[in-house]
C-alpha positions in Angstrom: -16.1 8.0 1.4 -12.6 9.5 0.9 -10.3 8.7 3.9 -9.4 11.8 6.1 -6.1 13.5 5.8 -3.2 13.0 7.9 -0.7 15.8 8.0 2.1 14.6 10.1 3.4 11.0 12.1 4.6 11.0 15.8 5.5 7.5 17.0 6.2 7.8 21.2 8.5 5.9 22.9 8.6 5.9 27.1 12.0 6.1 28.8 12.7 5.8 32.2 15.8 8.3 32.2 14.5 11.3 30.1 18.0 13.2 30.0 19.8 10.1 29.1 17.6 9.4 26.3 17.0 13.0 25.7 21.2 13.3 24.8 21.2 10.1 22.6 18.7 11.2 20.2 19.9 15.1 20.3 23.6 14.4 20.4 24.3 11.0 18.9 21.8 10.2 16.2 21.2 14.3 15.6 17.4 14.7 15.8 16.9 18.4 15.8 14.5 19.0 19.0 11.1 19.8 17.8 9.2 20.5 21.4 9.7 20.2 25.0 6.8 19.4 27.4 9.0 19.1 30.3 8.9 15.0 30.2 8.0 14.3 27.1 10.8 15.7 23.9 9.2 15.3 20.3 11.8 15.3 18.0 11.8 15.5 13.5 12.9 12.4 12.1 12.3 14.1 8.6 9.9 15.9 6.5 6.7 15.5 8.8 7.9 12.2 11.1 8.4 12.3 14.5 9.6 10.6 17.2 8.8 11.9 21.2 10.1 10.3 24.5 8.1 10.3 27.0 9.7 10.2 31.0 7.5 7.4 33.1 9.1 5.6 35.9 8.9 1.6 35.3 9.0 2.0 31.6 10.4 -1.1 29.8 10.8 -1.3 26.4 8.9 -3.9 24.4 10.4 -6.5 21.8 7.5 -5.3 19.4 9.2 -1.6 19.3 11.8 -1.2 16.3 12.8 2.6 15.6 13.6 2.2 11.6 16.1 5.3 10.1 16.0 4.7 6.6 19.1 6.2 4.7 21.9 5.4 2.3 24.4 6.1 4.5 24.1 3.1 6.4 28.2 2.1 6.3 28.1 5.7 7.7 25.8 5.7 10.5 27.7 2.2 11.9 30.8 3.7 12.2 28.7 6.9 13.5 27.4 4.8 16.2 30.7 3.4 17.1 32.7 6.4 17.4 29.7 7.9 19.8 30.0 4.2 21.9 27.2 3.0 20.8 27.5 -1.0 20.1 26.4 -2.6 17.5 24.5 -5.9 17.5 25.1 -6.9 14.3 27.6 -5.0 11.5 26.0 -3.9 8.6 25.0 -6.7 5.9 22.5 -7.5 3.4 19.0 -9.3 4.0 18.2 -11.4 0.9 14.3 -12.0 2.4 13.7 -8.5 2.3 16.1 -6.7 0.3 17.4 -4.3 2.7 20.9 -3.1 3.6 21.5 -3.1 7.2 22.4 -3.1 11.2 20.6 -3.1 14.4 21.6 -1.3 17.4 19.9 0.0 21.2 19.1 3.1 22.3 19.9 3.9 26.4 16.4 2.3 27.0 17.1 -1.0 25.2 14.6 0.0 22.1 16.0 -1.6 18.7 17.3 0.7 16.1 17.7 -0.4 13.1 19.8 1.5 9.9 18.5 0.3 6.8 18.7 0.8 3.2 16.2 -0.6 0.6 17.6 -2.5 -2.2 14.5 -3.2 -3.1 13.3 -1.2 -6.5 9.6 -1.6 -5.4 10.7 0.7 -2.2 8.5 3.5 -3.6 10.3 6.7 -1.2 
């Protein structure tokens, strides 16, 4: 039996200040809002990925959440980051074990970003 289709990814993230978050991810890192529902924002990451954030009071981010933007640009998006006050926890480097190019960084809620690049030729994108 063939698997069914997917046609598009959303991966939700709860916040516990939705405007705070809300101007991070439309401001700083760019996402072009995709819907509004009031407390919950859905934005395109690219092609048919998506990220939402959700409003909930108590909401703590989890040390299993990591918000991956995978790009070239990574030198780029650091200095990006800094110029918008966002601090970095590490400056960009290479990753032997895993043949990736790049930094980590928080979002207002304390959910890890990372920037990465794949050296990796098996990276099949």
């Amino acid at each position: 039996m063939a698997r069914p289709s997917i046609d598009q990814q959303i991966t939700f993230f709860y916040t516990q200040d939705g405007p705070k978050t809300w101007a991070f991810y439309e401001q700083v890192v760019g996402l072009p809002l995709v819907l509004d529902q009031g407390g919950c924002r859905i934005y395109r990451v690219t092609g048919e990925a998506y990220v939402g954030f959700c409003q909930r009071s108590g909401a703590r981010p989890t040390d299993g959440a990591l918000f991956t933007l995978v790009t070239d640009e990574v030198d780029a998006w650091a200095d990006h980051f800094k110029a918008n006050g966002v601090e970095l926890l590490k400056e960009p480097q290479h990753n032997a074990e895993y043949k990736i190019y790049h930094f980590f960084a928080k979002d207002p809620n304390g959910y890890l970003i990372e920037v990465q690049k794949f050296d990796d030729p098996a990276w099949c994108a």
